[in-house]
C-alpha positions in Angstrom: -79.4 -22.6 25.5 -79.0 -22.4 29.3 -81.0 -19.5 31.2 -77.4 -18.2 32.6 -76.2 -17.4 28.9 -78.4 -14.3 29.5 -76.1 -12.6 31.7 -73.9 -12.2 28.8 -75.5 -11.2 26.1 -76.6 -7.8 24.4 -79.1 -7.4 21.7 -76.1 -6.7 18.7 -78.1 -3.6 17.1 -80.0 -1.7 20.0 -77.3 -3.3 22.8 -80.0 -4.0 25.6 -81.0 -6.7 27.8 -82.9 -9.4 26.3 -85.9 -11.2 27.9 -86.1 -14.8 27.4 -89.8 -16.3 26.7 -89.2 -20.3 26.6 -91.8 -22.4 24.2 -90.0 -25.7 25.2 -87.6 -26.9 27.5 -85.7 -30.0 28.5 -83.6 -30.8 31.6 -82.7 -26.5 32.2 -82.0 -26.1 28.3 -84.2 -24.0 26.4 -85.0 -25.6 23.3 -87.3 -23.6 21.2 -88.3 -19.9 22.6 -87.7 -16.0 21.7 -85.5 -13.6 22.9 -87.1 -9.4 23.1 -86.1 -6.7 23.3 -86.5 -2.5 22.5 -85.9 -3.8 18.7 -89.8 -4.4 16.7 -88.5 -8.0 15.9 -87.6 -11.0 18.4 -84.6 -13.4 17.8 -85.9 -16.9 17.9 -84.0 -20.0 19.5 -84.3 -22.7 17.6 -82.9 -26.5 18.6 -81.4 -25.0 21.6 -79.7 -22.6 19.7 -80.1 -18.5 19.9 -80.3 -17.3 16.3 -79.2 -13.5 16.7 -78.5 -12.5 13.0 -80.4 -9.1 12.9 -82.2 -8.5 9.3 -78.6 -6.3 8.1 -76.0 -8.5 9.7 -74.3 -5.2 10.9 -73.1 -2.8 8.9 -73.2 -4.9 5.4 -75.9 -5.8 2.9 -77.4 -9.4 3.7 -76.4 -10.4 0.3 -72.6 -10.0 1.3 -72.8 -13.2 3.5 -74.7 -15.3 1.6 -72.1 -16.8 0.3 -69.7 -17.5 3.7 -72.9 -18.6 5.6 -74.2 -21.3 3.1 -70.6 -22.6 2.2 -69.5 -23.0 5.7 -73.3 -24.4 6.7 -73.0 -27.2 3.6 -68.7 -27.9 4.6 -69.5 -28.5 8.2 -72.7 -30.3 8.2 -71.2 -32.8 4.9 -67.7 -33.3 6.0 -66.4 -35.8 9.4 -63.1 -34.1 10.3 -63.0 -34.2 14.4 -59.9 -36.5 15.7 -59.8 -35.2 19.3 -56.2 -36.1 19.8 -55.3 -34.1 16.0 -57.7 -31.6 17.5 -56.2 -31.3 21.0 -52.1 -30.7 19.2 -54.0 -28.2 16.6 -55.7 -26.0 19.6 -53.1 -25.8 21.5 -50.6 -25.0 18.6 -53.0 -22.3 17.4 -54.1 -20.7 20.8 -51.0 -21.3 22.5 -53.4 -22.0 25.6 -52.5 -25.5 27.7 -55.2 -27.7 28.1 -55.0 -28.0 31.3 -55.3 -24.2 32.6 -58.9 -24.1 30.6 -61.2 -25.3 33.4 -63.6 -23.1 34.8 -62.5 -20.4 32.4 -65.1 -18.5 30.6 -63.9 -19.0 26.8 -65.6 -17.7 23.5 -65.1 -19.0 20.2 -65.3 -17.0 17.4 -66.1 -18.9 14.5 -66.8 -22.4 15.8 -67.9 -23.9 12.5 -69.0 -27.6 13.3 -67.4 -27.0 17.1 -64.7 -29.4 17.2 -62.2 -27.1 18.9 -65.0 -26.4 21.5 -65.4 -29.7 22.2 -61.7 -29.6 22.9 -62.0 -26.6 25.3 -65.3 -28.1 26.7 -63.8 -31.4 27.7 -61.1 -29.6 29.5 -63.2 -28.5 31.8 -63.7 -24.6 30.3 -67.2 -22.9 29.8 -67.1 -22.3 26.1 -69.5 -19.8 24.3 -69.2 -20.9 20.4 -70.2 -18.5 17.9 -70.3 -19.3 14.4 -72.3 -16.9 11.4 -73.5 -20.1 9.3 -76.3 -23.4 9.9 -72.6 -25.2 11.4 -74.4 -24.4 14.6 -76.3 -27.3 14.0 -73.5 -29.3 13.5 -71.7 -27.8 16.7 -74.3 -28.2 18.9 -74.7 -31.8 18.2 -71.0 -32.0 18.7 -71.5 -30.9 22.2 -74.8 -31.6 22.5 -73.5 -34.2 26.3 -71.4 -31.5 27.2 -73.3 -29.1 29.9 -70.7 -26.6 29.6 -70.6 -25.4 25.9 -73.0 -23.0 24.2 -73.8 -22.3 20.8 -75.3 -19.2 19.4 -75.7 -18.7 16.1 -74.3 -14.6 15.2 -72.4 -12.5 13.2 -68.8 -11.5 14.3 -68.7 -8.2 13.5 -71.6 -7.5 15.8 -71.3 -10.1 18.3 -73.8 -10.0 20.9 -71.9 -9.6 24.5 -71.6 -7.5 26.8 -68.2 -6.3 27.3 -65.4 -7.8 28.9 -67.0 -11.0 29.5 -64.8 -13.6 28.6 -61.3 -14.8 30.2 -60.1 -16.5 26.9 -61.1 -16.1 23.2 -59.9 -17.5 20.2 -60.3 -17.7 16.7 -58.9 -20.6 14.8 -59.0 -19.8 10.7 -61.7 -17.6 10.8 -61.2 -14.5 10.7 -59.9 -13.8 7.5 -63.4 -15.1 5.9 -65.1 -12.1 7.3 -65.3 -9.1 5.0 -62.6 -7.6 7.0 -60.3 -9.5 9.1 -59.1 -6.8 11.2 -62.4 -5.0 11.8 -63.3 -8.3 12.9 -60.7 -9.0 15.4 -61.3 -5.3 17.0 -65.1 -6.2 17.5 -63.2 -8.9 20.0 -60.9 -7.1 21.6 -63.9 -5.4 24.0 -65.0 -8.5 24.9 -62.0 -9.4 26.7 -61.9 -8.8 30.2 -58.4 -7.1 32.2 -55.8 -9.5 32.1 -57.7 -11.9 29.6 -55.5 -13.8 26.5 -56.7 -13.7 22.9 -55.3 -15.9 20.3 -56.3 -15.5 16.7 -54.7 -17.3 13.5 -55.0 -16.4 10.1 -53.8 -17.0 6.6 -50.4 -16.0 6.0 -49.5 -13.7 2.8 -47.8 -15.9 -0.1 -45.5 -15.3 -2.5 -46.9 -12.7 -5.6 -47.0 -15.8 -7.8 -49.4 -17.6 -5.8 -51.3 -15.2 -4.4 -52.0 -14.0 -8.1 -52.4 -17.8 -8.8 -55.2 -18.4 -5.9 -57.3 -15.2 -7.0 -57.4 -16.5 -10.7 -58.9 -20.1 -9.3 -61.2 -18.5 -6.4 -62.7 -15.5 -9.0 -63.9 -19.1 -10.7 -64.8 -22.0 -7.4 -66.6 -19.2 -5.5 -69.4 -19.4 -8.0 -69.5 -23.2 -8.7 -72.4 -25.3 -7.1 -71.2 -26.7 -4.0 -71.5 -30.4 -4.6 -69.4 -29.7 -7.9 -66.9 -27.8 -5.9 -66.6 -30.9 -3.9 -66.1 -33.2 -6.6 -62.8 -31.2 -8.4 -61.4 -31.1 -4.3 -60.8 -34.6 -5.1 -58.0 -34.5 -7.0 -56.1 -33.4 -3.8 -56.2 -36.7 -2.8 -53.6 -38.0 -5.2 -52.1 -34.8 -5.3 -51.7 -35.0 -1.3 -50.1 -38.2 -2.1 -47.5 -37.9 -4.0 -46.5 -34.4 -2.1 -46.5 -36.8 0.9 -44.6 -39.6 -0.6 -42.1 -37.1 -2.8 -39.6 -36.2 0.4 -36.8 -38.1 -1.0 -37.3 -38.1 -5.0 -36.0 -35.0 -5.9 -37.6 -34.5 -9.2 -41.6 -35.7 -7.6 -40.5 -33.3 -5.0 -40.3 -30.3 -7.7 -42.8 -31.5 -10.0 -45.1 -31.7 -6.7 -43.9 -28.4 -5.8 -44.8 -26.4 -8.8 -48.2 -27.9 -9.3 -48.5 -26.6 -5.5 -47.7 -23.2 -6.0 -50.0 -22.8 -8.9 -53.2 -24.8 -7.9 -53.0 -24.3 -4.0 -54.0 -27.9 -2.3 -54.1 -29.4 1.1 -51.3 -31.8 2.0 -53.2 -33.4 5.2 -52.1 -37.1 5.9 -55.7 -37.6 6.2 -57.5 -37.6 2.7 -61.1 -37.2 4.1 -59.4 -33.5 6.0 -57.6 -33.0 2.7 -60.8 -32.9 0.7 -61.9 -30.9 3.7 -59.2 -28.6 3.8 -59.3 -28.2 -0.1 -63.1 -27.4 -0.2 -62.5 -25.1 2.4 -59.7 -23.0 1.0 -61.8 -22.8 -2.4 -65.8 -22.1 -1.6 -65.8 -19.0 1.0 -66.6 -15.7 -0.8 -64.2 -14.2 1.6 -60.2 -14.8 1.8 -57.6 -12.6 3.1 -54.0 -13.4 3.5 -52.1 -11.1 6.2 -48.3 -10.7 7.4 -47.1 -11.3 10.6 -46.2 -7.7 10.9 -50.1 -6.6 10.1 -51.0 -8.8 13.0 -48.6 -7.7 15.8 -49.8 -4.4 14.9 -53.6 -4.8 15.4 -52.2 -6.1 18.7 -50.3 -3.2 19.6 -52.9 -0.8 18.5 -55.4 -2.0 21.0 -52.9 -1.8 23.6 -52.0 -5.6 23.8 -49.6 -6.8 25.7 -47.1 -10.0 25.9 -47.8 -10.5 21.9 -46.8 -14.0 21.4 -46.2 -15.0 17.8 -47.6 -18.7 17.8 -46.7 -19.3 13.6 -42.8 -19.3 14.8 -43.6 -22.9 16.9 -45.6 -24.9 13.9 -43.0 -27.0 13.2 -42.7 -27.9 16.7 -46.3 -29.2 17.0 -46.7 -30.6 13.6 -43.8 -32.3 11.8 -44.2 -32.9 8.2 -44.4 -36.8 9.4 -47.8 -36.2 10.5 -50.1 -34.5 12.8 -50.9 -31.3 10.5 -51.1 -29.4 6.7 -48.5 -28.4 5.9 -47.5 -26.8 2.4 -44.3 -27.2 0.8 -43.2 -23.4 0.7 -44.6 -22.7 4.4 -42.1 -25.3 5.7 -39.2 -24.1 8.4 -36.3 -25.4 9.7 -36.1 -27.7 12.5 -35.8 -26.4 16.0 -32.1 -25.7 16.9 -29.8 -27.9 18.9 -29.6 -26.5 22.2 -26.6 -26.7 24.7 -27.9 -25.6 28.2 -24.9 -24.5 30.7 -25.0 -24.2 34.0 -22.8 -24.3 37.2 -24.0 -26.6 39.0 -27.2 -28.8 38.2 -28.7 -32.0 39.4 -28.3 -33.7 42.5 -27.2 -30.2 43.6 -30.0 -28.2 43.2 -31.5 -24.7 43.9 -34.2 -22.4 42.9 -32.2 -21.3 39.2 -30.8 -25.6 38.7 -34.7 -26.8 39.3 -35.9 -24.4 36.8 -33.7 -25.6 34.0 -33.7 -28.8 35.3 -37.6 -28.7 34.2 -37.9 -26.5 31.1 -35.0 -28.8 29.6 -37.1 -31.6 30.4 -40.3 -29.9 29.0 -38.4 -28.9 25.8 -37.8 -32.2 24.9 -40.9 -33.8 25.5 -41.7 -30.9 22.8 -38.9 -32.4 20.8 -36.4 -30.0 20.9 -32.5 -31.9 21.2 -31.2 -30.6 24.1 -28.4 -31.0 26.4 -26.4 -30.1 29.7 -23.0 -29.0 30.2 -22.6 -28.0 34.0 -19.3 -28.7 36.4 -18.0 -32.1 37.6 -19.4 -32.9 40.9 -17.8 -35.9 43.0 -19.1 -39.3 42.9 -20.9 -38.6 40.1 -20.2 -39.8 36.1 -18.7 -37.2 34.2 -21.1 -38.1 31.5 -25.1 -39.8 32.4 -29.2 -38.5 31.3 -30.8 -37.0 34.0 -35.0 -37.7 32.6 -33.7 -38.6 29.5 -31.4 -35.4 28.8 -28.0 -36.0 28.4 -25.5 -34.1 31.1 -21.7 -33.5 30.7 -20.2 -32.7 34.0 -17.3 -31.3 32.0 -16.6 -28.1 33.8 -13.3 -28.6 35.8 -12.6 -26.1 38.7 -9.2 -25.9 40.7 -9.6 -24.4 44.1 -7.1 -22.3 44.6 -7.7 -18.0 43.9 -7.7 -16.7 40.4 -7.0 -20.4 39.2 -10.8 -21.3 39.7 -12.1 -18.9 37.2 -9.5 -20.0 35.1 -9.9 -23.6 35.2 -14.2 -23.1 34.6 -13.1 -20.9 31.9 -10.6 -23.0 29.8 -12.6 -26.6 30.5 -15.7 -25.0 29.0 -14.0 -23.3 25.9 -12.4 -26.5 25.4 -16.5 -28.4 25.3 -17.4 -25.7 23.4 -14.9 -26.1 20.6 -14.4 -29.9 21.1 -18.3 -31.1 20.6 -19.2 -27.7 18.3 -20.9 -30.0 15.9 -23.5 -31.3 18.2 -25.0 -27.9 19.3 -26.5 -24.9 17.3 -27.5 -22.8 20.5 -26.2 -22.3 23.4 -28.5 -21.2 26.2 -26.5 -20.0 29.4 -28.1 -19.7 33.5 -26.7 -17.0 35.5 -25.3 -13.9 33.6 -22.8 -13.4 36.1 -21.5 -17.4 35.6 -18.1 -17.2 33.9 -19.7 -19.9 31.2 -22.0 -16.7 29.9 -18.7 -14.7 28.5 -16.8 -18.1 27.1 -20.1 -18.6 25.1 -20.4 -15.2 23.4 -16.8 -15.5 22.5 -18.1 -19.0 20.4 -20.8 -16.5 19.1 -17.6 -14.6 17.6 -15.4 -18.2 17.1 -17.8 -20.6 15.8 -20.9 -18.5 14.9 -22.9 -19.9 17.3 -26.4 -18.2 18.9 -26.3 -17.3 22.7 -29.3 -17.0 24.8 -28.2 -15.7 28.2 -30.3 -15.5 31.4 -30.3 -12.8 34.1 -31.3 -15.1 37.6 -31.3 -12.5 40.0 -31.9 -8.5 40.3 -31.7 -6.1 42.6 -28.7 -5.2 45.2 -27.6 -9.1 45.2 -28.6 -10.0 41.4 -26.5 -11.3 38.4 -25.5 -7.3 37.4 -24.4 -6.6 41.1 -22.1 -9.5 41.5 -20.6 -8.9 37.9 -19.8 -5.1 38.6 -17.9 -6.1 42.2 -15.2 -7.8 40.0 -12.4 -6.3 39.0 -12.6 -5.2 34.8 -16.5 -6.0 35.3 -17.4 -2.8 33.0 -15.7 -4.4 30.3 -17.2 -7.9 31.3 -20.9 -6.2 31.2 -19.6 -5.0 27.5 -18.9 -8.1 26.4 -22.0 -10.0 27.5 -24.2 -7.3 25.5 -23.0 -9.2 22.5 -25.1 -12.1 23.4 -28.2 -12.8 21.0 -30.8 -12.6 23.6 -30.6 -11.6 27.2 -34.0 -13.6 29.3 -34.9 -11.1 32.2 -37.7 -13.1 34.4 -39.1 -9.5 35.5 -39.7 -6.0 35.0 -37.2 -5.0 37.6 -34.4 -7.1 35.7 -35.6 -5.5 32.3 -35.1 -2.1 33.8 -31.8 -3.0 35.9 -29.8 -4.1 32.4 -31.1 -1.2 30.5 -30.4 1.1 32.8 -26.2 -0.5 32.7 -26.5 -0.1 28.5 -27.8 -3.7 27.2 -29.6 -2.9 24.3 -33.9 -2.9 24.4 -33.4 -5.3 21.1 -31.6 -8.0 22.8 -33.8 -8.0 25.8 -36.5 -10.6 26.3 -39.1 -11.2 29.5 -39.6 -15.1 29.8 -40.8 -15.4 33.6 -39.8 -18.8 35.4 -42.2 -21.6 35.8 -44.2 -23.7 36.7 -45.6 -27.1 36.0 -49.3 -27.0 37.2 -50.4 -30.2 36.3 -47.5 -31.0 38.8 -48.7 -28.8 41.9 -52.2 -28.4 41.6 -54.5 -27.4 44.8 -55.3 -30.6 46.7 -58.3 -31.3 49.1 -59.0 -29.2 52.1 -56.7 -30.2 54.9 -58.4 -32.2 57.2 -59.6 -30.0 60.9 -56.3 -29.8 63.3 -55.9 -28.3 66.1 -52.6 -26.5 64.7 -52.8 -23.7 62.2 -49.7 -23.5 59.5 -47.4 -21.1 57.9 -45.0 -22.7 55.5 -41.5 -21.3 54.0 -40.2 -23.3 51.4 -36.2 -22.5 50.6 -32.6 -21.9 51.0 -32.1 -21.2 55.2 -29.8 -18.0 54.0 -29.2 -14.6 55.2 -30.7 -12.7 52.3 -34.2 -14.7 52.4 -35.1 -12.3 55.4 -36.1 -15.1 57.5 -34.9 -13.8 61.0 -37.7 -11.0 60.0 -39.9 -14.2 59.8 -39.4 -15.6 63.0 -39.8 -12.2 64.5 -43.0 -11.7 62.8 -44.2 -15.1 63.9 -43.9 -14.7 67.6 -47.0 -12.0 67.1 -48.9 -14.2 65.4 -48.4 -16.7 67.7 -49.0 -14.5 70.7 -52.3 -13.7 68.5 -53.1 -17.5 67.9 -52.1 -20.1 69.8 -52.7 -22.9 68.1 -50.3 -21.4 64.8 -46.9 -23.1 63.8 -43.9 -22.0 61.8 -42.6 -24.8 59.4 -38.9 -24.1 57.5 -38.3 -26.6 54.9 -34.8 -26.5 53.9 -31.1 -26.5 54.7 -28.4 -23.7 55.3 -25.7 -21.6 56.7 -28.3 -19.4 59.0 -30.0 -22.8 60.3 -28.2 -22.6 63.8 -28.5 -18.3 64.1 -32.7 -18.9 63.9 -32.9 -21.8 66.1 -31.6 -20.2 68.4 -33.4 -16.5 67.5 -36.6 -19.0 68.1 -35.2 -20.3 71.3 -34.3 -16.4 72.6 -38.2 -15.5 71.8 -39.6 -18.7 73.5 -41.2 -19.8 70.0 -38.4 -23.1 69.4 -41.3 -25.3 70.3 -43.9 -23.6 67.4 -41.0 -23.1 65.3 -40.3 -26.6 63.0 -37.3 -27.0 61.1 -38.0 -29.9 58.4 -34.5 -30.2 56.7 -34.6 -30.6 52.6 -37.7 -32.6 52.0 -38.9 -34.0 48.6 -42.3 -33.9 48.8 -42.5 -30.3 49.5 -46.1 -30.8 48.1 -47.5 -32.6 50.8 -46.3 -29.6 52.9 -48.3 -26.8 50.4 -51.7 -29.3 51.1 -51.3 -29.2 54.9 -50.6 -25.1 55.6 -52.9 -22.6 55.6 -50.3 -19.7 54.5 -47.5 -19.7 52.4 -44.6 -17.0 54.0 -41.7 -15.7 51.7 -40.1 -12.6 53.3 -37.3 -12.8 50.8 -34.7 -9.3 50.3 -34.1 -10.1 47.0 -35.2 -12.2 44.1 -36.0 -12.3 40.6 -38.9 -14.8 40.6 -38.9 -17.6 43.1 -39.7 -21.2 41.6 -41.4 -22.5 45.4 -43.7 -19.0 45.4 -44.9 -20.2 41.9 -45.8 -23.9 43.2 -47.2 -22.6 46.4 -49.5 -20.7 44.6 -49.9 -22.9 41.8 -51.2 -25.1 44.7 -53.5 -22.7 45.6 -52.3 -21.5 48.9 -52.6 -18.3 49.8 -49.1 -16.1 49.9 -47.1 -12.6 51.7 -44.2 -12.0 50.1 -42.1 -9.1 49.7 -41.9 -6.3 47.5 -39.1 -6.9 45.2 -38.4 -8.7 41.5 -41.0 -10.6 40.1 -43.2 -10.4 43.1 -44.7 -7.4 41.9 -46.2 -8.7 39.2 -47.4 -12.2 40.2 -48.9 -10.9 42.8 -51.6 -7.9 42.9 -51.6 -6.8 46.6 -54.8 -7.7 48.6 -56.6 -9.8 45.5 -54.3 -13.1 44.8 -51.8 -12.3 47.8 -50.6 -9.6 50.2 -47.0 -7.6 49.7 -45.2 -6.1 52.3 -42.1 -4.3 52.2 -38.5 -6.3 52.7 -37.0 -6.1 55.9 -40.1 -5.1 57.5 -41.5 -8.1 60.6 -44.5 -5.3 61.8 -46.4 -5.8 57.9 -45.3 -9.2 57.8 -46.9 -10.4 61.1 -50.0 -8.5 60.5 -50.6 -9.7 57.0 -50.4 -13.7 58.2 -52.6 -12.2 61.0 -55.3 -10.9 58.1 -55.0 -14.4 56.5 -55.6 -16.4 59.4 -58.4 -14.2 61.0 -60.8 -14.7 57.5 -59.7 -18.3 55.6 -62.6 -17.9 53.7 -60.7 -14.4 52.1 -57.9 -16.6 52.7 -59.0 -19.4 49.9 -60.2 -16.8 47.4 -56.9 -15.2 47.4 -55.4 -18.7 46.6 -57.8 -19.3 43.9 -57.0 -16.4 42.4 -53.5 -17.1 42.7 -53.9 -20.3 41.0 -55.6 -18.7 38.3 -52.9 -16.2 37.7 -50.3 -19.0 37.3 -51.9 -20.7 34.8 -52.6 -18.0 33.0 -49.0 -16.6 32.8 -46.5 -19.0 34.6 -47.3 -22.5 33.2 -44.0 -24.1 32.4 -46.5 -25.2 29.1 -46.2 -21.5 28.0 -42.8 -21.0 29.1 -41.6 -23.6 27.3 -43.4 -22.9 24.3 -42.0 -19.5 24.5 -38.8 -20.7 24.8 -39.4 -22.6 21.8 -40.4 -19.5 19.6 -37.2 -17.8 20.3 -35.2 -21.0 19.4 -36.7 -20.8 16.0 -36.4 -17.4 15.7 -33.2 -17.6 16.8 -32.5 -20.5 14.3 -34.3 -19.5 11.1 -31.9 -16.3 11.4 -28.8 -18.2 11.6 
């Protein structure tokens, strides 16, 4: 163990500090030694590994675990079952944590066994505490034995020896439910979370009453068989894997298969070395509970949880029965839905709403989800092409005259809708206000089809706004609360459609965002004798940016060496030139045009400005910070919750250049605050906004959506 594991941990029966004595050591690991404390007896470290199973294990007799402990010890320590890349789809299935917002984060697992899933986390680049209650320590050390950034302890999990709220991330893949009681043991986690932390645990689901009748009969007898003989009958999942495998399109195998299934529970792993594995697995613990998903989203609720993701909904997604996972024949689901994306305008033409779907579609399919775009024709380009691989119809036909435009968008997409209704389960609509979002609830009527909607905008210029300033919008707003699922990217949007009468159950808060293996925090910018501040966006009168210029002339008159940088095009281009030129800044004030490698601009400022008046959650104030510049931004939308004033960014109110000038002022006067506000920002995007999470989100409610079609 390292010396800095100390600062974590608690004695598990008398909670106090420990004091380490070392016996042996070896490049800053200590190898063999004791740990002390109030308690009589010391916990010894053994092979580098803290052994901190007091003589009671907790609250239950010793004899209780004897079982669990030396089942698990002889599975892990016999069986070779690590594939990293198998490993890498599993984790991220089961945790629902991308691998690439692990590093640096403090991660426990609960339940390592032989540490292959810390391995995962650890070559990610996260510090990973791994816990397990039997000798699979061993194993799991070994594992990670080259990786300076994974412990192993060896302790009990329901009396885990940390102080609380130490970790950023824990998880608990399969384990749980081998404890004498699985949600006991998930509530001895809970504390050890820290504010704002993410917890992902996954358990055995309940069965039918047949089988789960069937599996007690068969366990009452395997748990008290000799290991080694245990192993031997967990062959005959090899053949039985086998034919399960190869029975897809034999109808009678497939029953036959199916039965024997149901009765004598096996694994089904394309691998036959992880079938024997699995089988061995499900068979020798003394301890197995099967749970619903409704008895876990309530141990979440009950601790006061929030953003309760159910990860079993997205299996399918991450392991098709071709390969990559185990998967039974009664726990299999139907494929993800067909989805038809609509939107009014989309690539080349692009804003903050046509990036964003421009993205998830593209992340959806690399997940494999079938999708599509249906968006308006667009001069000089083909009315049909793929855009990364997606297919987009620029059906939408629009005549500009009056009322006729509404018209026209209306009757060219009912007639796509109906025409190609066969090549779409789902329709998922941007923009509530768009005309597209009431055409495709009357196909949820027509053609049974499911409709996702999503709000874009809140607030006194947001979707809800612009619907009610049309004439019969009431009755529009009625009609649109038929949809399946209305996305609100913030609180503020959640509150504005309740409060007009859309019903809580139809409601769902997906945020944007953002891909941050994309826009990731790049070296330092080399010394310059000019200091940035970057905006990023649409020139236009509701992005408050005449309040920016304003604002900027005191920071300039404060630092002389500062410079304003727009990037972007539009209609109030002209009015702040020459609102630069009227306060004698047009020479510190640089207007960049629409740039692609907005990037290279995030790596070069020091601060990122976004005085918008109204938003729901800006796409360029996610990569900013994704990119690890610090941010001001205004009040309003999602702002609110991205950002917590004065730790990962500074709010100021809209419309307001006094608080804006002197919160650039703050940033400039202490970069060194400056930078740990961006790092913090950074870590808050990972954390919530990754477009890996949204996506897989996204995903979920496809299913969901799906299965209940």
């Amino acid at each position: 163990m390292k010396r800095d594991l100390l600062n974590l941990l608690l004695c598990p029966l008398c909670r106090g500090r420990f004091h380490l004595t070392p016996l042996q050591e070896d490049k800053g690991d200590v190898i063999e030694g004791t740990l002390s404390c109030s308690c009589p007896q010391p916990y010894p470290i053994h092979h580098g590994i803290p052994r901190l199973l007091p003589g009671d294990l907790g609250n239950e007799p010793k004899r209780m675990y004897v079982r669990t402990t030396k089942s698990f010890g002889w599975e892990w320590r016999r069986y070779e079952v690590q594939d990293v890349k198998t490993d890498q789809a599993v984790f991220h299935a089961k945790t629902g944590f991308a691998l690439a917002g692990l590093e640096g984060r403090l991660i426990l697992d609960a339940g390592c066994g032989g540490g292959r899933y810390s391995y995962i986390a650890g070559i990610h680049g996260a510090e990973v505490v791994a816990v397990d209650l039997s000798l699979a320590v061993e194993k799991a050390r070994e594992l990670n034995a080259h990786l300076g950034n994974v412990q192993v302890l060896q302790a009990n999990l329901m009396s885990l020896p940390f102080q609380e709220e130490s970790f950023d991330l824990i998880y608990s893949i399969g384990v749980l439910h081998h404890t004498p009681d699985t949600r006991a043991a998930f509530n001895a986690l809970i504390p050890l979370l820290k504010k704002g932390g993410r917890i992902a645990i996954w358990v055995y689901p309940r069965w039918t009453p047949y089988r789960e009748r069937m599996n007690r009969f068969w366990r009452d007898i395997t748990t008290r068989l000799p290991y080694l003989l245990l192993h031997y009958l967990c062959l005959v999942a090899v053949p039985l894997g086998w034919l399960t495998l190869k029975a897809g399109k034999t109808p009678l195998i497939r029953n036959v298969m199916w039965a024997i299934e149901k009765t004598i529970p096996f694994s089904t792993h394309p691998d036959w070395r992880i079938r024997v594995c699995d089988t061995f697995d499900w068979y020798s613990p003394q301890f197995q509970w099967h749970h619903t998903e409704e008895d876990v989203e309530g141990w979440c609720k009950e601790k006061g949880m929030k953003e309760i993701i159910n990860l079993g909904r997205m299996q399918d997604a991450y392991f098709p029965l071709r390969g990559g996972g185990s998967i039974s024949l009664e726990q299999k689901r139907r494929p993800l839905p067909r989805i038809l994306m609509i939107i009014s305008l989309f690539h080349p033409l692009v804003g903050g709403t046509e990036k964003q779907a421009q993205r998830l579609a593209k992340k959806l399919q690399e997940r494999g989800v079938t999708i599509s775009i249906l968006t308006r024709e667009v001069k000089g380009c083909p009315a049909r092409e793929e855009t990364d691989g997606i297919p987009v119809f620029r059906k939408i036909k629009t005549i500009e005259f009056g009322i006729l435009w509404g018209i026209s968008y209306m009757l060219s997409t009912l007639v796509f809708l109906i025409r190609f209704r066969k090549e779409y389960d789902l329709i998922h609509c941007h923009h509530l206000q768009g005309f597209h979002s009431l055409i495709a609830v009357l196909m949820k009527w027509l053609l049974k089809k499911k409709v996702i909607i999503k709000v874009a905008g809140g607030g006194d210029r947001g979707d809800i706004y612009a619907i009610k300033k049309r004439k019969l919008g009431g009755l529009y707003l009625k009609f649109l609360k038929r949809a399946d699922r209305i996305i609100s990217v913030s609180r503020e949007i959640t509150f504005q459609l309740r409060e007009n009468g859309f019903p809580p159950s139809i409601i769902q808060e997906i945020p944007n965002g953002v891909n941050t293996r994309q826009f990731t925090p790049g070296e330092s910018p080399l010394p310059s004798l000019e200091r940035l501040i970057l905006y990023v966006g649409r020139l236009d009168p509701l992005k408050g940016l005449d309040d920016l210029i304003r604002a900027f002339r005191k920071v300039h008159e404060r630092y002389p060496e500062a410079r304003l940088t727009l990037v972007g095009e539009g209609e109030v281009q002209s009015n702040l030139m020459h609102l630069a030129r009227e306060l004698k800044i047009s020479d510190q004030v640089r207007f960049e045009g629409l740039r692609e490698d907005v990037k290279s601009y995030f790596g070069k400022s020091e601060v990122f400005a976004f005085p918008s008046l109204t938003e729901g959650l800006s796409n360029v104030l996610l990569e900013a910070m994704a990119c690890g510049l610090p941010v001001v931004a205004t009040r309003i939308g999602g702002n609110t919750e991205l950002i917590e004033d004065g730790v990962n960014g500074i709010l100021i109110n809209p419309g307001d250049p006094e608080g804006l000038s002197e919160a650039m002022i703050t940033l400039l006067a202490d970069p060194e605050k400056a930078k740990q506000m961006g790092r913090k920002g950074r870590k808050r995007v990972e954390e919530r906004y990754s477009l890996d999470r949204i996506a897989g989100e996204y995903m979920m409610l496809y299913q969901q959506l799906g299965q209940g079609a």
